[in-house]
MARPADREN-134464 format. One record per residue (C-alpha): chain; z, x, y. Coordinates in steps of 0.25 Angstrom, whole numbers, plus 5000, padded with zeros to 4 digits. Layout:
BEGIN
A;Z;X;Y
...
//
This chain:
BEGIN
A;5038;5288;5802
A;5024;5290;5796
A;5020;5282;5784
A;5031;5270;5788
A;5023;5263;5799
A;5013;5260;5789
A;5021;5254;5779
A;5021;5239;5775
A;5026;5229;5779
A;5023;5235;5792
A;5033;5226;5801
A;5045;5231;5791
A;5042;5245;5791
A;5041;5244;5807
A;5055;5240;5807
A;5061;5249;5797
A;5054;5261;5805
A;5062;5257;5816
A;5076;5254;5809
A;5075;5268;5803
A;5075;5273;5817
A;5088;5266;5822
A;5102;5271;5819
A;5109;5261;5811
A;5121;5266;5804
A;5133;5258;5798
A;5139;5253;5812
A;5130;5258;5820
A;5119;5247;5819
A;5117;5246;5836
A;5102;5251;5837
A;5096;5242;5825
A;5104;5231;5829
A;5095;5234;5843
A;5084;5235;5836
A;5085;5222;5828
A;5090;5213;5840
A;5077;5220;5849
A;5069;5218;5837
A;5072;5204;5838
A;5071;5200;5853
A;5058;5208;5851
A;5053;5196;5840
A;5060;5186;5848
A;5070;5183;5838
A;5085;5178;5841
A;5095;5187;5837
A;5111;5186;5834
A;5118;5198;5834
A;5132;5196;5829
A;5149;5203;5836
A;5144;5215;5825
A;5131;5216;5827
A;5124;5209;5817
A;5112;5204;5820
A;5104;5191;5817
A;5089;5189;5820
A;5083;5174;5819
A;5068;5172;5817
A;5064;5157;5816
A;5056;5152;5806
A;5042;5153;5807
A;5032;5141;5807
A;5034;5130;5798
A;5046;5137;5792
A;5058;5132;5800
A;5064;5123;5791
A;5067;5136;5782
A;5082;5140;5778
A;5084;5151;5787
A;5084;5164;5780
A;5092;5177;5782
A;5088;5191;5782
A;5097;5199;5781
A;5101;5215;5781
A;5110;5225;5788
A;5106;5234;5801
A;5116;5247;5796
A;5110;5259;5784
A;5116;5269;5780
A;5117;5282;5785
A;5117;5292;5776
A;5110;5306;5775
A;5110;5319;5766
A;5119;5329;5773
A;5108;5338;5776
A;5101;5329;5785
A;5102;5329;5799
A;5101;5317;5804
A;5108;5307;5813
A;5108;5292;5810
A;5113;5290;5824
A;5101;5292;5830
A;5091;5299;5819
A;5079;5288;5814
A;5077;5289;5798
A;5066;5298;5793
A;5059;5291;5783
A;5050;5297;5771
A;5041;5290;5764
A;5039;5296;5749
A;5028;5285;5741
A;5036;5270;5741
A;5048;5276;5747
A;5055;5276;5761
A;5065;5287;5762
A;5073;5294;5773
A;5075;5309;5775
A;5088;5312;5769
A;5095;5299;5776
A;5097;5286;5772
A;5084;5277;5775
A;5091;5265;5780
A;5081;5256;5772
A;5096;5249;5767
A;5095;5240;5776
A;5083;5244;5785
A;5072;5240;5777
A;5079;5226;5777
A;5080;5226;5792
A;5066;5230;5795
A;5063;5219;5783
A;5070;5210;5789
A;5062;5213;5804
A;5049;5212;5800
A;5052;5198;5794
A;5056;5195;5809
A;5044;5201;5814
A;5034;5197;5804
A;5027;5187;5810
A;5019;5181;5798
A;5031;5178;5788
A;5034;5165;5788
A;5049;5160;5784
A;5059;5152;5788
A;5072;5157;5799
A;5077;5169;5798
A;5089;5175;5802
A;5090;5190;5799
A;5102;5197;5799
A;5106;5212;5801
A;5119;5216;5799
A;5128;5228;5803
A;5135;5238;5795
A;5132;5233;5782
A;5133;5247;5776
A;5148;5251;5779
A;5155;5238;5777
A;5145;5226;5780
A;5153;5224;5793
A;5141;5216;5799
A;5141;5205;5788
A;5155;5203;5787
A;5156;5200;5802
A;5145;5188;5802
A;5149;5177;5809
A;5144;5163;5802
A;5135;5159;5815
A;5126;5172;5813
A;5118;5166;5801
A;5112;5151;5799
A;5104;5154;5787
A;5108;5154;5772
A;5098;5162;5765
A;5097;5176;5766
A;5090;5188;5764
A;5099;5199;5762
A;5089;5213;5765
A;5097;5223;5761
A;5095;5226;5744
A;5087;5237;5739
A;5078;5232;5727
A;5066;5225;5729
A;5063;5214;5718
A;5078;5214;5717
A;5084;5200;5724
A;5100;5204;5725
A;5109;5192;5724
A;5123;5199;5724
A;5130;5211;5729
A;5144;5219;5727
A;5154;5218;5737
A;5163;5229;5741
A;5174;5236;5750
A;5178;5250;5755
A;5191;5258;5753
A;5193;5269;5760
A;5204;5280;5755
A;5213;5288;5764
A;5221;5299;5757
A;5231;5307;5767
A;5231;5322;5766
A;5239;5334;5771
A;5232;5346;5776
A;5237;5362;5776
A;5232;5374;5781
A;5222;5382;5775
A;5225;5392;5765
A;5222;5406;5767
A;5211;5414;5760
A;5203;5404;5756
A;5187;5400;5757
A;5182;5387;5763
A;5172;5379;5755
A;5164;5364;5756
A;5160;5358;5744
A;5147;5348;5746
A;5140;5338;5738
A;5129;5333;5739
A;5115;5330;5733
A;5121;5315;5726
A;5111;5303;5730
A;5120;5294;5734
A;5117;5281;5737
A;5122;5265;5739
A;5137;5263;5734
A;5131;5250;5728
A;5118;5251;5723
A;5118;5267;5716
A;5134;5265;5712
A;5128;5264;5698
A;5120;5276;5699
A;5132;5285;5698
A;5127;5294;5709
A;5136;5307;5712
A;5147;5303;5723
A;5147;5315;5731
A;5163;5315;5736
A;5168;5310;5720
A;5159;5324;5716
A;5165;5332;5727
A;5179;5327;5723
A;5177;5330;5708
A;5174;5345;5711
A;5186;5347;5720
A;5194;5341;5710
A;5189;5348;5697
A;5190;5361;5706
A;5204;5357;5710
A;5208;5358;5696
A;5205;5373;5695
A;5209;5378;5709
A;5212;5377;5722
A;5206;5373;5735
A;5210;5365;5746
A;5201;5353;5753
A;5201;5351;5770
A;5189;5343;5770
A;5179;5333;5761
A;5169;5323;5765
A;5159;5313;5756
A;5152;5301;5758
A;5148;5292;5771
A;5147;5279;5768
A;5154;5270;5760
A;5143;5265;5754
A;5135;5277;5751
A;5138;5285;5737
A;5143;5299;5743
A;5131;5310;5743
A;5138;5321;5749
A;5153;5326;5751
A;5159;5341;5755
A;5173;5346;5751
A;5178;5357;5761
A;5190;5367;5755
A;5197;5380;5756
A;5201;5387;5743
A;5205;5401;5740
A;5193;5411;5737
A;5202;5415;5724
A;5199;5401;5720
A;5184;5399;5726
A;5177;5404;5713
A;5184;5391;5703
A;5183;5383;5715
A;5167;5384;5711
A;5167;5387;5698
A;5174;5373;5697
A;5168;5366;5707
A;5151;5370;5699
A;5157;5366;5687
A;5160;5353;5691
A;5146;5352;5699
A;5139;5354;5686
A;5147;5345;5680
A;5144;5336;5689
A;5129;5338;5692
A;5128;5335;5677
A;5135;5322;5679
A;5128;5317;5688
A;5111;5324;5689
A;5106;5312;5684
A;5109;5304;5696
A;5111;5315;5707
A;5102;5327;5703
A;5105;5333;5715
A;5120;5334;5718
A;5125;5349;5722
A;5139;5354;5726
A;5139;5365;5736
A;5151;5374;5740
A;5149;5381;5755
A;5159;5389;5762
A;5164;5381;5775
A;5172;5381;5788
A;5187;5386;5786
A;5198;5372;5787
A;5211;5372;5797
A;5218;5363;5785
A;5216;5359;5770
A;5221;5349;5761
A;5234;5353;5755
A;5233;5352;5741
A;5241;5338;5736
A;5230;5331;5747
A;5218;5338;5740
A;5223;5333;5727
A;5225;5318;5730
A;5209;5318;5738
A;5204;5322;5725
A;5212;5317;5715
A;5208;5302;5724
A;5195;5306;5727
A;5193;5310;5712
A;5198;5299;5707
A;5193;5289;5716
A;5181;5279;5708
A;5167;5279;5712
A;5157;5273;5707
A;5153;5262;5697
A;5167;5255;5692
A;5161;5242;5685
A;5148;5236;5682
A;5144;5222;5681
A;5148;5215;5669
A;5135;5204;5670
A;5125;5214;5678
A;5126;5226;5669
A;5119;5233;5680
A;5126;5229;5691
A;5139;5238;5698
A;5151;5228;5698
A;5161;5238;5706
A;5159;5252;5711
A;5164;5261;5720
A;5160;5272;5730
A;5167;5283;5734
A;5161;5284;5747
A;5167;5293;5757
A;5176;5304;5759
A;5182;5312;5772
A;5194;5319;5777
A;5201;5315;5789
A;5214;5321;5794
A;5224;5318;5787
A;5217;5308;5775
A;5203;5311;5766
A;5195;5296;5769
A;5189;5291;5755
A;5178;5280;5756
A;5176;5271;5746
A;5166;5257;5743
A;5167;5247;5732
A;5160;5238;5727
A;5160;5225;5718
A;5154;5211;5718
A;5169;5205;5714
A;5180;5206;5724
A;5189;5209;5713
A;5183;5221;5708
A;5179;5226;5722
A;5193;5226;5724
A;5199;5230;5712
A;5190;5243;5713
A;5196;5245;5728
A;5209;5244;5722
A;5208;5255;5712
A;5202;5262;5724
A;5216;5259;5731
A;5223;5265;5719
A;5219;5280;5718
A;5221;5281;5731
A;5235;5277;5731
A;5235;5287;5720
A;5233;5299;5731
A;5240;5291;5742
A;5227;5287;5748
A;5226;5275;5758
A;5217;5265;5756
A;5210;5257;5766
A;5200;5245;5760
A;5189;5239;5768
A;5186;5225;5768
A;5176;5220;5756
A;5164;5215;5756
A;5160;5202;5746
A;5151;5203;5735
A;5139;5194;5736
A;5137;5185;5721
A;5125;5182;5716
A;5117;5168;5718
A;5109;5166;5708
A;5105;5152;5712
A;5104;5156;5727
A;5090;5150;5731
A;5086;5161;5739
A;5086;5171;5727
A;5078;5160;5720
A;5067;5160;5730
A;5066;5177;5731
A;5065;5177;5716
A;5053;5167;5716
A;5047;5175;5727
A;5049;5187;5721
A;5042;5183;5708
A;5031;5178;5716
A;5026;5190;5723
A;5029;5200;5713
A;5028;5194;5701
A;5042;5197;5695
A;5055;5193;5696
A;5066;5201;5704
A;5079;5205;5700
A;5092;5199;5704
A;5103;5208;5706
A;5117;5210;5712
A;5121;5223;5717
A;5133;5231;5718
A;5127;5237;5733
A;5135;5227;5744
A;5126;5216;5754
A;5130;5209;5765
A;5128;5196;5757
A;5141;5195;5750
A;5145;5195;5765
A;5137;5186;5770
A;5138;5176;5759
A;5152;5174;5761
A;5150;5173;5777
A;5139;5162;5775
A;5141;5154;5763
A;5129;5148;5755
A;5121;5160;5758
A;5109;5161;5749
A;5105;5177;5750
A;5096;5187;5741
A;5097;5202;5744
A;5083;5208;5742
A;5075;5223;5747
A;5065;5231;5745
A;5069;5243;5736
A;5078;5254;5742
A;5083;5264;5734
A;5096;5274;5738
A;5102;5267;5751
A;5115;5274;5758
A;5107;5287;5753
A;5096;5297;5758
A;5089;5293;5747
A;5086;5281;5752
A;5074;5276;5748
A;5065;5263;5752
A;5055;5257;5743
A;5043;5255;5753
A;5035;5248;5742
A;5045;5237;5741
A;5047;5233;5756
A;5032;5226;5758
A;5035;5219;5745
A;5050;5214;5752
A;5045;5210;5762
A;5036;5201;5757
A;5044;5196;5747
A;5055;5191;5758
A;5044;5184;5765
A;5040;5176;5754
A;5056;5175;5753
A;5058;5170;5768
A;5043;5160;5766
A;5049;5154;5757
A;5065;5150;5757
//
């Protein structure tokens, strides 16, 4: 990649030109787990690598450091994969093409895996470096922290010794995060009866695209178009003038990722193709309107497309989009105390038709397990409206704030040192493996801190490369001097 090789800090860069290279999909963290463990062997490190495949690298402390509190960096070894539909590209074997454009790092209509690949090459260079001068480390890459943080829940207590850490994995540089939301899944499966196809009629998809996207934590706020709750309002609104009958719909990928993309496929009668449309551009504008200042770029397309065998018969089409209509998304409550801070949200994530069910994805969030759970039940409660089965993943804990933690004391000091201003101290709605981790390990002193990246779980992605050299130093004068 021309232009990257020459970026600073040099040792980070090398690192992150290779981790963009490597497959490392939710699940299917094999190849940078490799890396990681060969990495180390090469810089004679010792490593742990855990029943799941967490990894731990221990570097001892340099000299005249040793009787230094061990410190832990920490960050997770999965990203995201996502890409615009349009885009041919294979994250099982295709390495990320990276643009640079002024101060930013960007792929080429994919996600750029900078959450949490800039934390990981961070965190490699630090182990490399040979003139940083801290005390011993233990850095930690978890799996699969992206679709259900299955690598932090299945620590065991003997992988870790130190209690201070360095989590990797925020988004805002002079921001030191000190609290985070927890969450769960539900997933919805509502049963549904097929019937043969009707005679005389036209076959149509219906796409949306164009949305941004984005984190289903950190842009929940935005309001950004939610591709499959769109699609959904169309059908519905066109529903109420004529008649057509669905046999396929699909939006969405990953639970945590707003939905940037959807299709609907359907038969309906040519006699009634003509208000179909009429219908289905009024409510686009409508819309569009609604919605241009944050998506600008949202478009409905109608194509023909392949005739069907079956469609839904027509009390199963109105139950999917009555429930999908009706389903919430989005913001539900804000912060009493932190009147910018998301309290509980949720996303409506994915949708897909199987056999005999259509499969609704759904991720919630809240920092208090009451209303986490309250939000899930409501959830529960319009499905059982449409006869809907509702299968509820395990939650994850919030992580609450420390203001008197010692380790946050230190980073503000140091921050205020080298660039002469104070940072911000923030709790997000976004999930860490902290909240986690400070259950598993009690007495945990932990700080969440980054360089700025903007847009993860979206091609619009967009690394900050400004703010990595001035990181990176800022966690070096961190690990100097716990």
């Amino acid at each position: 990649m021309p232009g990257i090789e020459n970026l600073e800090p040099n040792l980070v860069w090398k690192h992150f030109d290779e981790i963009r290279k490597i497959p490392r999909c939710s699940k299917h963290e094999e190849k940078i787990r490799e890396y990681i463990v060969n990495f180390a062997k090469k810089q004679g490190l010792k490593t742990k690598v855990d029943h799941v495949g967490n990894v731990v690298i221990l570097k001892p402390a340099t000299s005249g450091m040793a009787n230094k509190p061990t410190v832990i960096l920490q960050g997770h070894m999965d990203m995201v994969c996502e890409k615009n539909s349009d885009v041919n590209f294979d994250f099982s074997k295709d390495p990320i093409q990276l643009k640079i454009t002024g101060d930013l790092l960007t792929a080429n209509g994919t996600t750029l895996g900078a959450d949490n690949g800039i934390g990981l090459a961070i965190s490699l260079a630090i182990l490399e470096d040979k003139t940083v001068r801290h005390g011993p480390i233990e850095s930690l890459y978890t799996i699969d922290e992206e679709t259900g943080l299955t690598g932090a829940f299945a620590m065991k207590p003997d992988i870790l010794t130190g209690k201070i850490m360095l989590n990797l994995d925020s988004e805002d540089f002079g921001v030191i995060t000190v609290g985070c939301a927890g969450g769960g899944d539900s997933t919805l499966e509502l049963p549904i009866h097929m019937q043969p196809v009707i005679g005389g009629a036209e076959h149509i998809v219906i796409k949306v695209f164009g949305l941004r996207g984005g984190h289903s934590g950190v842009d929940i706020h935005e309001q950004r178009g939610n591709a499959i709750k769109i699609l959904t309002r169309l059908l519905w609104k066109a529903s109420q003038k004529c008649d057509f009958f669905l046999f396929d719909i699909k939006g969405g990928d990953k639970h945590n990722a707003i939905p940037r993309e959807a299709y609907a496929k359907l038969t309906i009668e040519t006699k009634n193709k003509k208000t179909f449309i009429t219908e289905l551009k009024v409510e686009e504008k409508n819309i569009y309107e609604e919605i241009k200042p944050i998506d600008p770029d949202f478009k409905v397309d109608v194509q023909s497309c392949e005739s069907p065998k079956t469609t839904l018969d027509k009390p199963s089409q109105i139950k999917l989009l009555n429930l999908v209509h009706g389903l919430p998304h989005g913001v539900h409550q804000m912060n009493y105390e932190i009147k910018t801070l998301v309290n509980t949200s949720t996303n409506l994530a994915t949708i897909s038709m199987k056999e005999n069910a259509v499969v609704i994805g759904m991720s919630s969030r809240s920092p208090m397990k009451s209303s986490l759970q309250d939000m899930r039940d409501r959830i529960r409660a319009i499905a059982s409206l449409s006869g809907a089965k509702v299968l509820e993943g395990t939650p994850y804990p919030g992580w609450k704030p420390d203001l008197q933690s010692k380790i946050l004391a230190l980073s503000k000091k140091i921050f205020k040192d080298l660039f002469k201003q104070e940072p911000k101290i923030e709790a997000i709605h976004a999930g860490l493996e902290c909240g986690i981790i400070g259950e598993k390990f009690p007495g945990m002193d932990m700080i969440s801190i980054g360089p700025t990246l903007k847009n993860p779980h979206s091609p619009e992605e967009q690394l900050h490369i400004s703010t990595v050299g001035k990181f990176y130093n800022f966690l070096l004068k961190i690990l100097e001097a716990v």
